[in-house]
C-alpha positions in Angstrom: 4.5 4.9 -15.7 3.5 8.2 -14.0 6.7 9.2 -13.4 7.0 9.2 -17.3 4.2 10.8 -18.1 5.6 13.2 -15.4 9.2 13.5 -16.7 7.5 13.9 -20.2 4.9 16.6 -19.4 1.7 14.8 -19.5 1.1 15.0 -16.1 2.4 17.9 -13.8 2.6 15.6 -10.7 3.4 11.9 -10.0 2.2 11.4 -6.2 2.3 8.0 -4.0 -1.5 7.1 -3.4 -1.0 7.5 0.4 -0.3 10.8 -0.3 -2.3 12.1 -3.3 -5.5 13.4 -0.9 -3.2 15.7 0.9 -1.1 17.3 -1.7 -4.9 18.0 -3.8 -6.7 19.3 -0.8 -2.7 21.8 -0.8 -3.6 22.3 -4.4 -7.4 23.3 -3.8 -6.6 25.7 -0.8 -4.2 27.3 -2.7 -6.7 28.3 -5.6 -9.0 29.0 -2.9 -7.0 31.4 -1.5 -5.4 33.1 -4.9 -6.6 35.7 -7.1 -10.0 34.7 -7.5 -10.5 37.1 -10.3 -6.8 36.5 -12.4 -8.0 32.5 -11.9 -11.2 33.4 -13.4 -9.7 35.2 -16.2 -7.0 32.5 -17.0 -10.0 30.0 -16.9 -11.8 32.4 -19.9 -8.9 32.5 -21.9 -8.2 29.0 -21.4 -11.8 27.7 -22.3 -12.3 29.8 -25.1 -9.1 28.4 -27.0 -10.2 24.8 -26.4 -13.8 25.6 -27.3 -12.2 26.8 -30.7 -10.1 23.9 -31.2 -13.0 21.7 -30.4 -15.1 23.5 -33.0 -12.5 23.3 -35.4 -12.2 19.5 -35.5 -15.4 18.6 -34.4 -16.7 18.0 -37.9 -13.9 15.8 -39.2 -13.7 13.9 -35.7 -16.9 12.9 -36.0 -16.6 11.9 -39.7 -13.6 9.8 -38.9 -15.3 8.0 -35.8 -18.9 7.1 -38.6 -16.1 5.4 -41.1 -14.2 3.9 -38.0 -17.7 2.3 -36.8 -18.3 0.9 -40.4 -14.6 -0.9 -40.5 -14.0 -4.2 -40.2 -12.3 -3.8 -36.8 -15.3 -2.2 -35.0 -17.4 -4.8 -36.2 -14.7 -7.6 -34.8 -14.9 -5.8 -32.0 -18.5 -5.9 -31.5 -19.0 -9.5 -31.9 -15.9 -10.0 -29.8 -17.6 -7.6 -26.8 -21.1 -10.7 -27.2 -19.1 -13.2 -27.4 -17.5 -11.9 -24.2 -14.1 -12.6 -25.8 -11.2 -9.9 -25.8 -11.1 -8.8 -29.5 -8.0 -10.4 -31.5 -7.3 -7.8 -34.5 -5.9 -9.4 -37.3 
C-alpha cells in the first residue's frame, strides 16, 4: 500500500521500517543545514494558503459534521461503539 500511495503522490517516500529512522534523521540534517531563511519563507507561504483554505471551509465542514452526527448512521454507530460491537451499516 505505500508504494501506491507513493507511485500516486500521496506520499513522497515509501521506506522499509528498518530503514525509516535513518533516511528522516538524512531528511532533518538536510533542513538543518539548508537555507534557514528560504525554509522559513516557504513555510509562510505555505501556511498561509492552508490557513485560507481552512477558513474557507471551515463553516460548511462543520455544518456537514452537526447533520452527519444527527444521521442514522452515527447513531448505529454509537450504540455499536457500547455494545462493543463493530458497527454493521445497513
Amino acid at each position: 500500500m505505500a508504494k501506491d500511495a507513493e507511485r500516486i503522490g500521496l506520499i513522497n517516500y515509501a521506506v522499509p521500517l528498518d530503514e525509516l529512522d535513518a533516511r528522516v534523521n538524512a531528511f532533518v540534517q538536510q533542513l538543518k543545514n539548508g537555507a534557514t531563511a528560504a525554509i522559513r519563507a516557504t513555510k509562510i507561504s505555505v501556511n498561509i494558503g492552508l490557513k485560507q483554505l481552512a477558513h474557507t471551509v471551515l463553516e460548511t465542514s462543520t455544518a456537514l459534521e452537526q447533520l452527519s452526527n444527527r444521521s442514522p448512521e452515527h447513531r448505529l454507530a454509537v450504540e455499536a461503539m457500547l455494545r462493543k460491537e463493530p458497527p454493521v451499516y445497513r
